[in-house]
N, C-alpha and C positions, 0 to 999 in steps of 0.2 A: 646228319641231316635226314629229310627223309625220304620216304623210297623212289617217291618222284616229286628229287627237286623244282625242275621246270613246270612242274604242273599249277596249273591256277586254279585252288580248291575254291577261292571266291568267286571264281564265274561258273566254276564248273565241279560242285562237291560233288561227293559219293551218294547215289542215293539210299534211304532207307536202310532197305534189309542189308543190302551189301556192308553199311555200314556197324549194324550188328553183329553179324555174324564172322569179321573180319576185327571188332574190338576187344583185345586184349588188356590185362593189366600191366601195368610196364613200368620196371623197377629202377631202371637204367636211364638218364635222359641226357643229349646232350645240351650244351648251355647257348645255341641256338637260340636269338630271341623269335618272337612271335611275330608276322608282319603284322604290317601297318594294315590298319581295318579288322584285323583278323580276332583279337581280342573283343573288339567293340561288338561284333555279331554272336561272336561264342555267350556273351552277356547277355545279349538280344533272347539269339536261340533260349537260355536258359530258363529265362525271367517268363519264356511264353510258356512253361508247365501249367498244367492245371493244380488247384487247390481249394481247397476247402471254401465254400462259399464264395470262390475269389478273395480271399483276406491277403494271400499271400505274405503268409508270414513266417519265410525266411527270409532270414537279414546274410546277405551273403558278402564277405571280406576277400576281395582279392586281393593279395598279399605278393610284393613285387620289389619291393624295398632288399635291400642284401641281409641289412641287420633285420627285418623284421623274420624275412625267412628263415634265419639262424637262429633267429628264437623259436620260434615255428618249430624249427627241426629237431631242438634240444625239447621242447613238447611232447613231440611224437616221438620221445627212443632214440632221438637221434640215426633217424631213419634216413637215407643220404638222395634221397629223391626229393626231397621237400628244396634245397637245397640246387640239384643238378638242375629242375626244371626250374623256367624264369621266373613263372608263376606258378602259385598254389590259391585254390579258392577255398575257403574255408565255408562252410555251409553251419548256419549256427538256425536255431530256431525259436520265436519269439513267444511264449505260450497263452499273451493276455494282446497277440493282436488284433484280436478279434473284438476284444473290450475297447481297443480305438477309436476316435474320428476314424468313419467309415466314406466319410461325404467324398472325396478324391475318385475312389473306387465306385462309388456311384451315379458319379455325374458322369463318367466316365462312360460306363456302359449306356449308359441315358443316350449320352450323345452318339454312340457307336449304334445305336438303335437293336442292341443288345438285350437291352432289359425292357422294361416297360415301367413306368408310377405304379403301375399294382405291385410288380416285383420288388421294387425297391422300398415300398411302404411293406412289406410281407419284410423284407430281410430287415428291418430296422429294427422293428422286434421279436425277428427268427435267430436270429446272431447270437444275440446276446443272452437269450435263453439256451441257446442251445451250449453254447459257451460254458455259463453256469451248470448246466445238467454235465459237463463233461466233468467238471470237478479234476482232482488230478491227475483225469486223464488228457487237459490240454497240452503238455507238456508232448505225450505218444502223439495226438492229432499234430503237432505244429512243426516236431521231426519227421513224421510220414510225408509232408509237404515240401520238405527242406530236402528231403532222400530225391522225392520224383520230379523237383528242379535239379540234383544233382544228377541224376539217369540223363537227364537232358544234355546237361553241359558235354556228359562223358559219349554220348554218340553224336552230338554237334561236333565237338572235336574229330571225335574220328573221320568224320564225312568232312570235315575241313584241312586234310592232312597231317593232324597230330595224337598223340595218345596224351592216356590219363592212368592214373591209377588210382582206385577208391580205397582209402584208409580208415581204418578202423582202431589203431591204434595208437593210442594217445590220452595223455593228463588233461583233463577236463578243465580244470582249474588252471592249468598252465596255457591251453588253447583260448581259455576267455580273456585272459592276463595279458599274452599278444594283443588281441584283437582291440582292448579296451573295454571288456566287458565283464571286469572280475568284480566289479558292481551290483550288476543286474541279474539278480535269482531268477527272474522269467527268463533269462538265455540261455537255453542248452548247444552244445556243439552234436552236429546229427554226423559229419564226417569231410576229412578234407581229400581236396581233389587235385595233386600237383599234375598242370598243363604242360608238354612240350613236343617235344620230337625225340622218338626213342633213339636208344641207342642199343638195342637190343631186338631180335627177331620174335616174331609176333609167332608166338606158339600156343597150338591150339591141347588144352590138356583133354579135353574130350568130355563129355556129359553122360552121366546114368541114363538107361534107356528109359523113356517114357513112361511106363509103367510102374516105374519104381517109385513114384515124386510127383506123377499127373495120373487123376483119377476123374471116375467119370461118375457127374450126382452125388457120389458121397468117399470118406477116405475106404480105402481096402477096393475098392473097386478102378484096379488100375486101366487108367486109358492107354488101347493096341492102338488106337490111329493106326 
């Protein structure tokens, strides 16, 4: 279970940084389910990343079923976390949702007093141009989105009391095939994310010193901070 049972991460999560810098990947999970409400927020949290023009267009599968996760797992290598934890989110991305009915998405902001009619007459036909001008590169833009709804999921978790682990490996074709999507050429899989409560210590392997990987104005000019 996890490290404090008693504790009510729904009234009372981690915040922010704390929850960074204390998030690990974790390979180990026990079969612990998720409380009640606890999944419905981690979804919340998720979905409120920012993306591209707001299109938001990842299509995200959470995956909870016993036999879906065991197809799942044989997906991924048969990787034994996909499996151990309850859930697995699959993060898949949609490369022509931008080419959608956008009207949802924009009365939306209308009414949030978000946007304004100038903006939304501007994005009616900024979208779809700019869409167009991405050519095969919608496919990069629609997983870039799909990644920094997953960064979300993976530090809403931790500030919620559980871990995650980001995967990266895995049969393309066998992850669409679970999901229902071995149809649809615009869906890429960007990466899956099995949720739970570790069963293993949160260790920290340590990071290159700043200068190595953060530079300042330009590369070769490593940042001292």
């Amino acid at each position: 279970m996890s490290s404090e049972p008693t504790r009510d991460f729904l009234a009372n999560p981690l915040d922010v940084p704390t929850a960074i810098r204390q998030r690990r990947s974790i390979k180990t999970f026990t079969s612990d389910p998720l409380p009640e409400g606890v999944l419905h927020k981690l979804i919340e949290l998720t979905v409120a990343a920012p993306s591209s023009w707001n299109v938001q267009a990842w299509r995200i599968v959470v995956v909870q079923d016993d036999a879906q996760r065991a197809a799942l797992q044989a997906a991924a290598f048969n990787q034994p976390m996909v499996t151990q934890a309850p859930v697995t989110f699959v993060f898949a991305a949609d490369a022509v949702a931008g080419n959608a009915d956008l009207t949802p998405i924009f009365e939306q902001a209308l009414a949030a007093g978000a946007w304004t009619e100038g903006t939304v007459n501007y994005f009616k036909n900024a979208i779809p141009g700019f869409q167009t001008g991405l050519g095969d590169r919608r496919r990069e833009y629609a997983i870039k989105d799909a990644m920094i709804a997953a960064t979300h999921l993976v530090l809403a978790a931790e500030s919620l009391g559980l871990s995650t682990c980001f995967m990266n490996g895995w049969v393309e074709d066998m992850v669409k095939a679970v999901i229902g999507a071995s149809d649809q050429s615009d869906i890429s899989i960007a990466c899956l994310v099995p949720v739970g409560y570790a069963a293993e210590p949160r260790k920290d392997p340590g990071r290159l010193p700043l200068s190595t990987n953060v530079f300042t104005d330009k590369l070769g000019n490593g940042y001292e901070g």
